[in-house]
RODO-2510 file (C-alpha; in nm, 4 decimals, decimal comma):
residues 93
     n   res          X          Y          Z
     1     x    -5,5586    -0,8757     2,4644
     2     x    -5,4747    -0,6695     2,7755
     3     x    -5,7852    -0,8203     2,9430
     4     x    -5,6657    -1,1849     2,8366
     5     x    -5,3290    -1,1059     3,0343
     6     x    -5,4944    -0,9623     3,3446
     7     x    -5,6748    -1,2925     3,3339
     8     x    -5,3716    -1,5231     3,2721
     9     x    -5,1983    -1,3319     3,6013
    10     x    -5,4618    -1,4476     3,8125
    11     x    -5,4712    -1,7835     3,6822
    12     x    -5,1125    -1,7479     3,6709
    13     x    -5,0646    -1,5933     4,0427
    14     x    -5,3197    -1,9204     4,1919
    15     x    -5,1046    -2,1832     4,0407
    16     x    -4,8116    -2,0187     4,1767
    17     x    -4,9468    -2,0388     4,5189
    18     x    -5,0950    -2,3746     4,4824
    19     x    -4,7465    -2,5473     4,3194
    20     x    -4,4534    -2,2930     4,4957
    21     x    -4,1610    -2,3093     4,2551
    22     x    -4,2599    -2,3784     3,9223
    23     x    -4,0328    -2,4108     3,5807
    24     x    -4,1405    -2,1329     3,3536
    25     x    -4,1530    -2,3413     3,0589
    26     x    -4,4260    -2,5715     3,2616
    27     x    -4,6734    -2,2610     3,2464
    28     x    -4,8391    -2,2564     2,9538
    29     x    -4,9574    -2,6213     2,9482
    30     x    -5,0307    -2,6366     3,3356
    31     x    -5,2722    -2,3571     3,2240
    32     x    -5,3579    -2,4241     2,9051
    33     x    -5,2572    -2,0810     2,7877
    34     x    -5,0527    -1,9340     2,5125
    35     x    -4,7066    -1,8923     2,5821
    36     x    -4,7252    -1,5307     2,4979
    37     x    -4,9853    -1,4858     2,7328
    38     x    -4,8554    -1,6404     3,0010
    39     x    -4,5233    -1,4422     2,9408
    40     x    -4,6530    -1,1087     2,9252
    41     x    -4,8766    -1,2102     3,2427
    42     x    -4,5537    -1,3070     3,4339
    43     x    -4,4287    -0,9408     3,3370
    44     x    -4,7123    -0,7948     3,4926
    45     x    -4,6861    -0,9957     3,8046
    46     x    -4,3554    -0,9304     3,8143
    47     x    -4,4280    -0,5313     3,7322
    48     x    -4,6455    -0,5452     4,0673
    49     x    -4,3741    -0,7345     4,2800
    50     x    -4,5512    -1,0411     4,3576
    51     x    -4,3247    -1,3069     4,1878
    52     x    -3,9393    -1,3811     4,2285
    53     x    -3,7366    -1,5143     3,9166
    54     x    -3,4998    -1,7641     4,0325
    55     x    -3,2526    -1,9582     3,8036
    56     x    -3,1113    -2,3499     3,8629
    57     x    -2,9498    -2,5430     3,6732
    58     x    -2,9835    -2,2615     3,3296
    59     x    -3,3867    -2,2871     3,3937
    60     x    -3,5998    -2,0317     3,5035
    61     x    -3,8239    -2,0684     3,7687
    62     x    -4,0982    -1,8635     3,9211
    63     x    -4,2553    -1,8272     4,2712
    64     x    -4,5093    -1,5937     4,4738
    65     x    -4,3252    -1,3757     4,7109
    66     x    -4,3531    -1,3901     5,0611
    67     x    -4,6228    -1,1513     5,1014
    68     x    -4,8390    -1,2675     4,8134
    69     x    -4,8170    -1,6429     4,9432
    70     x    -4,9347    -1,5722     5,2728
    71     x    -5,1939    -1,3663     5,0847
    72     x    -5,2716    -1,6911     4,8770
    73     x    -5,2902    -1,9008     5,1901
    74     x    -5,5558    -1,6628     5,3674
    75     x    -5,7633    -1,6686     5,0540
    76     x    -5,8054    -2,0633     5,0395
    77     x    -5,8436    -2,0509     5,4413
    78     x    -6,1037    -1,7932     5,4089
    79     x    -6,2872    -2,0014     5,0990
    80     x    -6,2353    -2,2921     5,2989
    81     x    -6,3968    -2,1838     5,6504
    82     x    -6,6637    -2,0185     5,4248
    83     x    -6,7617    -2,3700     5,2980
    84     x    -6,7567    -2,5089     5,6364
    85     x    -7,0262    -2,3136     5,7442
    86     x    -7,2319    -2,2813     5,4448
    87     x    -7,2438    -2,6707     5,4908
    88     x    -7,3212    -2,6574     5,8964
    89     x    -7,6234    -2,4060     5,7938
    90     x    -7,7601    -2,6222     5,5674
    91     x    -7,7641    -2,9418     5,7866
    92     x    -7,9182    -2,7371     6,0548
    93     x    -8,2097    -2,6010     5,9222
***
């Protein structure tokens, strides 16, 4: 089980980062996870400081911190420029 959460805070930290603000309740389906999961996966992110709970209109909402979106951002750059010239190589040789 502990594995499954571990898991479930990657998936959920990468949808974070991808969507920004994003309704609790929305979690599970957008990942296609249980609800417990997902809620004890939220705890750890939160245990690690990398989300902030924010509340509108009596609904919960979660989003990556600062830190942890810039983080996020570097990560898809870094994938991104990897691709890039993985696909120059091959057209060159």
């Amino acid at each position: 089980m502990k594995d499954k959460v571990i898991e479930t805070a990657g998936k959920t930290w990468r949808l974070l980062g991808k969507r920004g603000i994003t309704n609790i309740a929305d979690i599970p389906k957008l990942l296609k996870e249980r609800a417990e999961i997902v809620y004890q996966s939220l705890g750890w992110l939160a245990r690690e400081d990398k989300i902030n709970y924010i509340t509108k209109n009596k609904k919960s909402f979660v989003s990556l911190v600062e830190s942890e979106l810039v983080n996020f951002k570097n990560i898809i750059q870094n994938i991104q420029s990897q691709k890039l010239s993985t696909g120059v190589k091959q057209r060159t040789m």
